[in-house]
N, CA, C, O and CB atoms as a CASP TS submission, in Angstrom:
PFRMAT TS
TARGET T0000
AUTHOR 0000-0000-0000
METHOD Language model
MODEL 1
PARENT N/A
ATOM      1  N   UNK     1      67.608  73.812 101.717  1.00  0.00           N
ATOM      2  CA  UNK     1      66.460  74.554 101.221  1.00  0.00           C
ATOM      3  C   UNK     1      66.870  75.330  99.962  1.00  0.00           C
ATOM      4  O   UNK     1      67.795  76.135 100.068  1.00  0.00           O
ATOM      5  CB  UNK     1      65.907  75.516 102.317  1.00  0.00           C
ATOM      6  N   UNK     2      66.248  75.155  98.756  1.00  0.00           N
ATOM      7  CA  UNK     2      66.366  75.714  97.724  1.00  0.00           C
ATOM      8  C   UNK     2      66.260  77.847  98.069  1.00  0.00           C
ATOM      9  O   UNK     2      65.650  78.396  98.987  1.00  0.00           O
ATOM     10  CB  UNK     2      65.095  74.838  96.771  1.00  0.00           C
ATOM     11  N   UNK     3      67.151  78.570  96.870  1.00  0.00           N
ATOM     12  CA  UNK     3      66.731  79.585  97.214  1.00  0.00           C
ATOM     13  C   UNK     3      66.464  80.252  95.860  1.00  0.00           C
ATOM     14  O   UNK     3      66.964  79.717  94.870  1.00  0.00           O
ATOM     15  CB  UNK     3      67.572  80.184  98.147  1.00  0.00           C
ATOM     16  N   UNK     4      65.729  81.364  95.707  1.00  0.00           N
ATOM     17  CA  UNK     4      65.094  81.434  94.545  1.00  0.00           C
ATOM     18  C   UNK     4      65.601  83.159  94.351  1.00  0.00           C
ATOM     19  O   UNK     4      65.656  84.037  95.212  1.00  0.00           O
ATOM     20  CB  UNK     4      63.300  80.957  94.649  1.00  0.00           C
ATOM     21  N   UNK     5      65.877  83.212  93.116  1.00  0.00           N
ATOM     22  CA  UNK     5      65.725  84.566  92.388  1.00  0.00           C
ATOM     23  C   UNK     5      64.473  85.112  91.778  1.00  0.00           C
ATOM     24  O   UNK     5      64.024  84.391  90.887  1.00  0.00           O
ATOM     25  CB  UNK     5      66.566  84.562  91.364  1.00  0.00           C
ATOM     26  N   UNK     6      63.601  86.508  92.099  1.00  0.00           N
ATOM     27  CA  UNK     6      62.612  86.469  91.648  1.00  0.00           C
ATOM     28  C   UNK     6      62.601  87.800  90.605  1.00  0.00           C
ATOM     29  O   UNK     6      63.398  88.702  90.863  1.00  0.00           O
ATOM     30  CB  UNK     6      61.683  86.324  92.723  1.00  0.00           C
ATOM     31  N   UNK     7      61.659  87.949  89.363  1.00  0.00           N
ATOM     32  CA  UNK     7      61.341  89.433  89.180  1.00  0.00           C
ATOM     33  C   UNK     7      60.355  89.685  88.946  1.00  0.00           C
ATOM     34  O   UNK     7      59.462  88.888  88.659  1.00  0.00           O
ATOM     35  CB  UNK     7      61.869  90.078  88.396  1.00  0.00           C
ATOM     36  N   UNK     8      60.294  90.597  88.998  1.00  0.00           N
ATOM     37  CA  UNK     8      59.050  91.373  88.311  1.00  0.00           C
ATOM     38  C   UNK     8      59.045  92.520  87.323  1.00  0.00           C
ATOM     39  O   UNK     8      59.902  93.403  87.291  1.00  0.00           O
ATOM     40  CB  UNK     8      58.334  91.907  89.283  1.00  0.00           C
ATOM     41  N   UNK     9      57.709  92.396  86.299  1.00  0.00           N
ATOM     42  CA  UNK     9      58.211  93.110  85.118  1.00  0.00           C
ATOM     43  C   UNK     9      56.689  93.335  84.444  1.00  0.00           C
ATOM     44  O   UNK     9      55.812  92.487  84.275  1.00  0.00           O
ATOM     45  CB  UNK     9      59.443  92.149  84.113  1.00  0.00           C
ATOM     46  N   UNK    10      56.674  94.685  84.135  1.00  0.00           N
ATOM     47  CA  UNK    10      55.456  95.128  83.859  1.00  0.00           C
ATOM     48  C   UNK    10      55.289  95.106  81.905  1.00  0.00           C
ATOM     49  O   UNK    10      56.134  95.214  81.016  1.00  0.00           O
ATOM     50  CB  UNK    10      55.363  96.752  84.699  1.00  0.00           C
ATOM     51  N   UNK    11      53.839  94.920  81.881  1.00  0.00           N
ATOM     52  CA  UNK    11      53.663  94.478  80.747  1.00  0.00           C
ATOM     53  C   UNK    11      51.891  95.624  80.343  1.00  0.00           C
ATOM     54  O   UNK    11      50.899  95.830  81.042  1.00  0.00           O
ATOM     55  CB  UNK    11      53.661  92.478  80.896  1.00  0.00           C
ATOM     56  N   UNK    12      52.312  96.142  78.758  1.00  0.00           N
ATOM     57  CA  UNK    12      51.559  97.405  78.569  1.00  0.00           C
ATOM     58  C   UNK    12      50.578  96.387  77.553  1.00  0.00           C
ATOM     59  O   UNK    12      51.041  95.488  76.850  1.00  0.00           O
ATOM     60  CB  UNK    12      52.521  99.011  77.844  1.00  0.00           C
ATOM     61  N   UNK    13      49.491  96.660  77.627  1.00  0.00           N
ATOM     62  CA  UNK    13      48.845  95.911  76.338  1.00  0.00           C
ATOM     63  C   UNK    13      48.634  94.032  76.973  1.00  0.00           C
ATOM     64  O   UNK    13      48.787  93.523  78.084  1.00  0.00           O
ATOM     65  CB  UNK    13      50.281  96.105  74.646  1.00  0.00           C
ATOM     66  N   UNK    14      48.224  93.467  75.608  1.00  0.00           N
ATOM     67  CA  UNK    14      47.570  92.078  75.949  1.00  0.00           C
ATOM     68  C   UNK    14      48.749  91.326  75.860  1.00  0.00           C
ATOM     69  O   UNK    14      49.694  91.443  75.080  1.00  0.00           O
ATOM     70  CB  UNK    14      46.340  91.495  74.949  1.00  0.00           C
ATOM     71  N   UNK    15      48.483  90.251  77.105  1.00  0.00           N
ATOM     72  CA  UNK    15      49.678  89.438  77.212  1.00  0.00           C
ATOM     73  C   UNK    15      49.820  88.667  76.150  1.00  0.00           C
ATOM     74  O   UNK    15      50.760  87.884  76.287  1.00  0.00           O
ATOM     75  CB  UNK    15      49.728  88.644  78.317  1.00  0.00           C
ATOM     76  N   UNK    16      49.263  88.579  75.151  1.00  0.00           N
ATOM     77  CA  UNK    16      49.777  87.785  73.769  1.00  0.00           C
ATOM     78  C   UNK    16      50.909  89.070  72.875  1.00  0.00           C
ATOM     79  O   UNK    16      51.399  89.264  71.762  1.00  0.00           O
ATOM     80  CB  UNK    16      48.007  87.284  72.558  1.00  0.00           C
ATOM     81  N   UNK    17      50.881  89.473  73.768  1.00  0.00           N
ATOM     82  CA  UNK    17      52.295  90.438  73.171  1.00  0.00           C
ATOM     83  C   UNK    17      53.192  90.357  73.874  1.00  0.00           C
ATOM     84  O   UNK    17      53.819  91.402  73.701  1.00  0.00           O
ATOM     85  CB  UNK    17      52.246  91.921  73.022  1.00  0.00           C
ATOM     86  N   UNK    18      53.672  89.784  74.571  1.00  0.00           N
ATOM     87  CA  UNK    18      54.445  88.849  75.703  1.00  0.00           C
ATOM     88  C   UNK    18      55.847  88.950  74.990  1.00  0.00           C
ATOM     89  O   UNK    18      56.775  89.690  75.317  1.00  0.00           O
ATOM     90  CB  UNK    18      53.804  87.018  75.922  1.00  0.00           C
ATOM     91  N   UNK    19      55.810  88.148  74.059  1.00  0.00           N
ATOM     92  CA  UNK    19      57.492  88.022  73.200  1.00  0.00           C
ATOM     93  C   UNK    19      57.913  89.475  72.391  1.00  0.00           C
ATOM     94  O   UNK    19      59.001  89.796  71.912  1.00  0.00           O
ATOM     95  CB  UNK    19      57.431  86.583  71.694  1.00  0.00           C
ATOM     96  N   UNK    20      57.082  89.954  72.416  1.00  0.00           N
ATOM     97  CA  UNK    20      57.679  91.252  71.710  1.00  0.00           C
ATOM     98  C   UNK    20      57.554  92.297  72.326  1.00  0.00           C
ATOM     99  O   UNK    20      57.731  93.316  71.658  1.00  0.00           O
ATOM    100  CB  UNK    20      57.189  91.586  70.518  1.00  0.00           C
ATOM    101  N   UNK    21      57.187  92.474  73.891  1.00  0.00           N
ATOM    102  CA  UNK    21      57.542  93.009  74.819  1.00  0.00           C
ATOM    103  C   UNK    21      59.078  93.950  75.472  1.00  0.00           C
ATOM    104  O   UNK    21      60.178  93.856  74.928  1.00  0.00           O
ATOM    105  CB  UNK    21      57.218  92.109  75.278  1.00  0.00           C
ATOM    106  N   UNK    22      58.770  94.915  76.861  1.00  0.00           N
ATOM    107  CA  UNK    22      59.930  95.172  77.419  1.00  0.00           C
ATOM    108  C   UNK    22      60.120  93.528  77.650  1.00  0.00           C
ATOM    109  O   UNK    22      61.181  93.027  77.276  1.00  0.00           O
ATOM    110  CB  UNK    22      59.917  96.302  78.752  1.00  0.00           C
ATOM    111  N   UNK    23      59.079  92.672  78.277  1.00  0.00           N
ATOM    112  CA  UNK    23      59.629  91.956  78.990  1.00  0.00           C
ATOM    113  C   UNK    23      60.599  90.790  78.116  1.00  0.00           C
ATOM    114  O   UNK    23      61.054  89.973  78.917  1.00  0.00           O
ATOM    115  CB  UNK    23      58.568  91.497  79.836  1.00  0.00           C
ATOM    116  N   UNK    24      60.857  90.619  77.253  1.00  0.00           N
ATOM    117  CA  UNK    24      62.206  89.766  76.493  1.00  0.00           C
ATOM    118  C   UNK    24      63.144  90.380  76.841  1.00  0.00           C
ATOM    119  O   UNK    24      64.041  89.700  77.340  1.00  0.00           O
ATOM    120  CB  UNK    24      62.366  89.639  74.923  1.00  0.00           C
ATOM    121  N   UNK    25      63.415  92.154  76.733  1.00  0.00           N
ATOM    122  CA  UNK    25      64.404  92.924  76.675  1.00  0.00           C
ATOM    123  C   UNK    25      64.704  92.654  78.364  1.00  0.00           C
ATOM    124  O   UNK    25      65.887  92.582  78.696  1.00  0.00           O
ATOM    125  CB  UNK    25      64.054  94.490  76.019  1.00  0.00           C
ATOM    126  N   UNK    26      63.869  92.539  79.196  1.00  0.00           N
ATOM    127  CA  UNK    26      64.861  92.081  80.355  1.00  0.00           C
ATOM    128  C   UNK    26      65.263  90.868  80.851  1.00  0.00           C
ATOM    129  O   UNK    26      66.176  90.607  81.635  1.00  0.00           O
ATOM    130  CB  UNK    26      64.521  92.491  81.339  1.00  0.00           C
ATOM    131  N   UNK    27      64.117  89.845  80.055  1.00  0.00           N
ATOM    132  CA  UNK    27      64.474  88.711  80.059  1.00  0.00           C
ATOM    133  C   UNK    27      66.136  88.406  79.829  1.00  0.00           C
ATOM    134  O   UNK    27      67.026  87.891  80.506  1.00  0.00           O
ATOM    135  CB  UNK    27      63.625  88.181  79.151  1.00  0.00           C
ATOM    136  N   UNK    28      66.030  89.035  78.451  1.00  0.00           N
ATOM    137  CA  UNK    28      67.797  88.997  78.032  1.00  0.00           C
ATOM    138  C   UNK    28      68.418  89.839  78.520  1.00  0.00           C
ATOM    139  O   UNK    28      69.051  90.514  77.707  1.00  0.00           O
ATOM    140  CB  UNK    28      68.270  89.174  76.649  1.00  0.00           C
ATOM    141  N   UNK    29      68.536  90.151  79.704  1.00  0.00           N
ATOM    142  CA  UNK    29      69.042  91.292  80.836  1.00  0.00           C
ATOM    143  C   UNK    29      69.723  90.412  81.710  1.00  0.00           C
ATOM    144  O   UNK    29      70.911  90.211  81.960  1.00  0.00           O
ATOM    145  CB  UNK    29      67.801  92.225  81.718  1.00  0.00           C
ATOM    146  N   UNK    30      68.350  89.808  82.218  1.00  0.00           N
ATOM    147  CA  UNK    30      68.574  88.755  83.909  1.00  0.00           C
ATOM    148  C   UNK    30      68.958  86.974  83.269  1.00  0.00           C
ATOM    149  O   UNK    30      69.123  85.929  83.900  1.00  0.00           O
ATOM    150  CB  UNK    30      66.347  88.658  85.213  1.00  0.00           C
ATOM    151  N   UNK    31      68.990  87.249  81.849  1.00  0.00           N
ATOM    152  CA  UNK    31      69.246  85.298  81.402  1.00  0.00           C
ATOM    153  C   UNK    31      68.056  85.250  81.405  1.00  0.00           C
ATOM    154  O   UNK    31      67.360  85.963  82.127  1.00  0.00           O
ATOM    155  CB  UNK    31      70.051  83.908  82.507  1.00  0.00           C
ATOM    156  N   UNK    32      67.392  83.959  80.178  1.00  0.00           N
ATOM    157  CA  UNK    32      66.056  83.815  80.449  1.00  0.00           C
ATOM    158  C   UNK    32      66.325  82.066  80.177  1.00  0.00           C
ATOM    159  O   UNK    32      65.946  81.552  79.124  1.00  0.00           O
ATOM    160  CB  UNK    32      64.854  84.849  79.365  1.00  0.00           C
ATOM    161  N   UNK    33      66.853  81.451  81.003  1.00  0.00           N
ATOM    162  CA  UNK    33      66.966  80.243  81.477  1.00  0.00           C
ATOM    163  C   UNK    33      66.460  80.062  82.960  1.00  0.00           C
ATOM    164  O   UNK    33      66.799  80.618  84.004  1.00  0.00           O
ATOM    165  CB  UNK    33      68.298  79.893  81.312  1.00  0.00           C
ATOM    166  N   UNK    34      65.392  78.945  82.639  1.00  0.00           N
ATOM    167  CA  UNK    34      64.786  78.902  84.153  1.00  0.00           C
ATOM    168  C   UNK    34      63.953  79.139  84.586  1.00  0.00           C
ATOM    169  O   UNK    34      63.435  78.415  85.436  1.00  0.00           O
ATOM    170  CB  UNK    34      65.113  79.332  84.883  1.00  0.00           C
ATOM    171  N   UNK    35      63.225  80.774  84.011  1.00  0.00           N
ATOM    172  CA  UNK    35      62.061  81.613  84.261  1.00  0.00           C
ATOM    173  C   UNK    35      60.978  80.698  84.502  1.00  0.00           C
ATOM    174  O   UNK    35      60.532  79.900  83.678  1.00  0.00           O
ATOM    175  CB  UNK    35      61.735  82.578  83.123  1.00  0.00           C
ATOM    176  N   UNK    36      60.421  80.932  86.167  1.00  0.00           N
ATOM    177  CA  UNK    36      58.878  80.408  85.642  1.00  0.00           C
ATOM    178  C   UNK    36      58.342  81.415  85.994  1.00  0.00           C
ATOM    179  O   UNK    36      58.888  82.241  86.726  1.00  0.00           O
ATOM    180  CB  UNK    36      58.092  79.085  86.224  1.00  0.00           C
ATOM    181  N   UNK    37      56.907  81.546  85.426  1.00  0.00           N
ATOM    182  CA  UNK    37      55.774  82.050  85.695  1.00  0.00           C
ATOM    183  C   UNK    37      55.114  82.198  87.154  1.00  0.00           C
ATOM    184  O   UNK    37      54.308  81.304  87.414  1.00  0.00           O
ATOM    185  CB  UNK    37      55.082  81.395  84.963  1.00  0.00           C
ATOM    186  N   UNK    38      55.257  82.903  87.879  1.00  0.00           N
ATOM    187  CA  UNK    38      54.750  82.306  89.256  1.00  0.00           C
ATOM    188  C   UNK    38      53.288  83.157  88.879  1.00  0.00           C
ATOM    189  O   UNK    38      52.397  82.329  88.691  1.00  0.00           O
ATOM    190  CB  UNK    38      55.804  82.792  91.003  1.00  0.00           C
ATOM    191  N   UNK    39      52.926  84.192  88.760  1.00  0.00           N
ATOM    192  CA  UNK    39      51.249  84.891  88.833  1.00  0.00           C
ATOM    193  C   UNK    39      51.372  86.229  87.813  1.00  0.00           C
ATOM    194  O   UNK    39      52.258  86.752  87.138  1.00  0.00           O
ATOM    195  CB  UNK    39      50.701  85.556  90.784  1.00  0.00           C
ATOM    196  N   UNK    40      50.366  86.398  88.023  1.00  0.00           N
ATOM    197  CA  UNK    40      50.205  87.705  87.017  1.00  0.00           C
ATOM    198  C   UNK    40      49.035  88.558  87.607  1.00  0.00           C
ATOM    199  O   UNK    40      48.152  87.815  88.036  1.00  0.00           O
ATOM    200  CB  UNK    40      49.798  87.245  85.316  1.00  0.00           C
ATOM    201  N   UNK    41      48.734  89.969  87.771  1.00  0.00           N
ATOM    202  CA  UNK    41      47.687  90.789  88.128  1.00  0.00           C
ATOM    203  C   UNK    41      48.017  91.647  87.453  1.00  0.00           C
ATOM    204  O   UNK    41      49.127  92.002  87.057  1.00  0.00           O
ATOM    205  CB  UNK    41      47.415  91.133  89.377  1.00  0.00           C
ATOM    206  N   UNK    42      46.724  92.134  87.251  1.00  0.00           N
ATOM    207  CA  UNK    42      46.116  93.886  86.880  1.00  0.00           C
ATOM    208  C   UNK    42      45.714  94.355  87.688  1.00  0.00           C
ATOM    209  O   UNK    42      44.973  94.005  88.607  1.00  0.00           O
ATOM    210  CB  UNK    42      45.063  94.255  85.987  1.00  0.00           C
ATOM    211  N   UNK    43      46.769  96.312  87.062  1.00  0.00           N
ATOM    212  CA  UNK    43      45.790  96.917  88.197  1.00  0.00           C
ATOM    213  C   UNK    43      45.329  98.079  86.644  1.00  0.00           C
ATOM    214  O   UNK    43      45.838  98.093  85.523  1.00  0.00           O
ATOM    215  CB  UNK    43      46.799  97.822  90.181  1.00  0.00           C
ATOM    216  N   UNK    44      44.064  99.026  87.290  1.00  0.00           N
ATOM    217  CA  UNK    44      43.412  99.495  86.471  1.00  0.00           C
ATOM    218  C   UNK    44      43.551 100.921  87.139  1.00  0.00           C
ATOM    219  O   UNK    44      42.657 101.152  87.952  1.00  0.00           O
ATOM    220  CB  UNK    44      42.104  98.803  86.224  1.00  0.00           C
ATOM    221  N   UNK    45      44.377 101.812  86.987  1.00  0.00           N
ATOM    222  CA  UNK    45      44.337 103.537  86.891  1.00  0.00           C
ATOM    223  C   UNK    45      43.996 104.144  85.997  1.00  0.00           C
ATOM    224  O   UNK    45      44.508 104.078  84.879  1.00  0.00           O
ATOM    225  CB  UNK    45      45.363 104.190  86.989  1.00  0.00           C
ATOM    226  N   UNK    46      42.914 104.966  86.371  1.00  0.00           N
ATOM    227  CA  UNK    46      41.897 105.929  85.259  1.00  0.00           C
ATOM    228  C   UNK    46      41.853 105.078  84.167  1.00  0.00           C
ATOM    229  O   UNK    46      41.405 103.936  84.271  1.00  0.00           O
ATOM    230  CB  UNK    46      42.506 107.554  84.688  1.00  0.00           C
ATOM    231  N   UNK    47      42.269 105.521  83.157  1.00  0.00           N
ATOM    232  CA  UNK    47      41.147 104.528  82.320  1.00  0.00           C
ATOM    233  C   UNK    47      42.851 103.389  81.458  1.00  0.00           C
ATOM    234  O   UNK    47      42.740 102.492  80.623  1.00  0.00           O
ATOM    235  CB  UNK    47      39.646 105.975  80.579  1.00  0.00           C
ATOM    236  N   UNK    48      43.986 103.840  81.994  1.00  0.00           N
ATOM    237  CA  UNK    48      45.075 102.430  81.953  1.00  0.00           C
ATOM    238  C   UNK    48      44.901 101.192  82.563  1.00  0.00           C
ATOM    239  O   UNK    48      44.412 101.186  83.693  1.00  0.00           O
ATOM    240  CB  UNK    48      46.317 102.680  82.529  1.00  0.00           C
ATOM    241  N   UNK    49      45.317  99.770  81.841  1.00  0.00           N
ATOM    242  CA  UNK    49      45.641  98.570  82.262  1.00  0.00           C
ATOM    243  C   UNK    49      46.689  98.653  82.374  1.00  0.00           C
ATOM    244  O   UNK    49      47.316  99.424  81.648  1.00  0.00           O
ATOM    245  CB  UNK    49      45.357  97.606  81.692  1.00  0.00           C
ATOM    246  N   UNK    50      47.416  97.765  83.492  1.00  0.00           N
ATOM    247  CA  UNK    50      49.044  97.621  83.345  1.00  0.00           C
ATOM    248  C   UNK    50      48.676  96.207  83.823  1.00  0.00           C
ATOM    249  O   UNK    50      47.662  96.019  84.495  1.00  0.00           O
ATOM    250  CB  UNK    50      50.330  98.725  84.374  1.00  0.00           C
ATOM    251  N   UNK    51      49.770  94.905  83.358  1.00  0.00           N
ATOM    252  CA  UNK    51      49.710  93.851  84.168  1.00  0.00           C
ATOM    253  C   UNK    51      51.121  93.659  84.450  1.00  0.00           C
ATOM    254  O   UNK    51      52.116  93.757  83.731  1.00  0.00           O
ATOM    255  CB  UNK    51      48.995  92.681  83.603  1.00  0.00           C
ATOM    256  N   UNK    52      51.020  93.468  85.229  1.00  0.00           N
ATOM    257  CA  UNK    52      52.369  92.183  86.516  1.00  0.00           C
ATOM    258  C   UNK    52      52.968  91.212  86.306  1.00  0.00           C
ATOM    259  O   UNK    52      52.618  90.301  87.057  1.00  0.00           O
ATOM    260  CB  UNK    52      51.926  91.363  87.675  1.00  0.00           C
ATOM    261  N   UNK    53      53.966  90.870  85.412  1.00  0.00           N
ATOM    262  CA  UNK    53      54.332  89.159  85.767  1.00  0.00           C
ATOM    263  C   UNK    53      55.037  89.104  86.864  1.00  0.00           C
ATOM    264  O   UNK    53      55.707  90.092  87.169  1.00  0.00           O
ATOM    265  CB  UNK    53      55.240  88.305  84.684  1.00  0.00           C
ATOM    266  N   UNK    54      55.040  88.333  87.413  1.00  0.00           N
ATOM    267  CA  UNK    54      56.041  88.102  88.928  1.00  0.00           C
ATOM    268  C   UNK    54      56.409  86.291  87.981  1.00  0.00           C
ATOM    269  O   UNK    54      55.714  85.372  87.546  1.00  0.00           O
ATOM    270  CB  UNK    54      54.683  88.072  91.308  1.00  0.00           C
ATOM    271  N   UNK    55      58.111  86.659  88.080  1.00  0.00           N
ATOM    272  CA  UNK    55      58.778  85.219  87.888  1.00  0.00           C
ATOM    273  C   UNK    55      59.756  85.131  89.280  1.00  0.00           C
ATOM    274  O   UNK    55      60.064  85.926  90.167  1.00  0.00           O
ATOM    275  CB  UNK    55      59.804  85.099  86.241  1.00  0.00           C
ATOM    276  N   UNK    56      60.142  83.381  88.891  1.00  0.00           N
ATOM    277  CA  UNK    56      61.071  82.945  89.508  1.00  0.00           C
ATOM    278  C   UNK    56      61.587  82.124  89.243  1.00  0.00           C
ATOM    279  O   UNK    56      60.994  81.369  88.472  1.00  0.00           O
ATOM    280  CB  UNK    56      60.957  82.813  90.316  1.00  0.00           C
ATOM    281  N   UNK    57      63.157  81.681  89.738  1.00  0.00           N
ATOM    282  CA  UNK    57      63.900  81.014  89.288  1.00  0.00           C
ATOM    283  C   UNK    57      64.940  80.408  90.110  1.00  0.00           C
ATOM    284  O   UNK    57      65.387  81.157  90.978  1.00  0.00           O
ATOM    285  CB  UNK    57      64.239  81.591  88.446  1.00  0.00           C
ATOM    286  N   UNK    58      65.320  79.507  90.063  1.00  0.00           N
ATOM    287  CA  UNK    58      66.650  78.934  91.274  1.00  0.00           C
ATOM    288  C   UNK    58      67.832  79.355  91.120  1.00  0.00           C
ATOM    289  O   UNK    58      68.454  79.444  90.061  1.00  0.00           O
ATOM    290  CB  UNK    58      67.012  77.427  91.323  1.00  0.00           C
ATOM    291  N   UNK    59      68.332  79.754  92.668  1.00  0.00           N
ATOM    292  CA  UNK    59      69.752  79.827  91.871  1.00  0.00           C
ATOM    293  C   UNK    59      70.678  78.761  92.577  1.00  0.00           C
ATOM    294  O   UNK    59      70.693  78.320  93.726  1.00  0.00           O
ATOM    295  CB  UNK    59      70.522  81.459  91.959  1.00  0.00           C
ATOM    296  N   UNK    60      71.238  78.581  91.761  1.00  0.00           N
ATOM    297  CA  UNK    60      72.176  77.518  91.735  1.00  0.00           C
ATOM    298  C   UNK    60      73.904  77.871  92.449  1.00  0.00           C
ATOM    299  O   UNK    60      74.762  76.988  92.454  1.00  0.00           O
ATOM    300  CB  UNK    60      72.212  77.139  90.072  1.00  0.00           C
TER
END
């Protein structure tokens, strides 16, 4: 059975700001070989968006 490494990593603003994000800076933290996309949600406090990526990845 495969076993998987996962993260999660919060993202401020529209996901077309994705690459110039925290999230590269941890990408190049955890390696960013492998990463998939598994989902994404918003949540909405007072009048903030925040969204969610949840990744994963195999480890080998």
């Amino acid at each position: 059975m495969r076993k998987w490494e996962y993260m999660v990593t919060r993202i401020n603003g529209a996901i077309a700001t994705l690459p110039n994000s925290s999230h590269s800076k941890k990408l190049a933290e955890y390696g960013n070989e492998g990463w998939e996309l598994v989902s994404m949600c918003n949540e909405v406090d007072a009048d903030n968006s925040i969204t969610y990526a949840y990744f994963k990845r195999p480890i080998e």
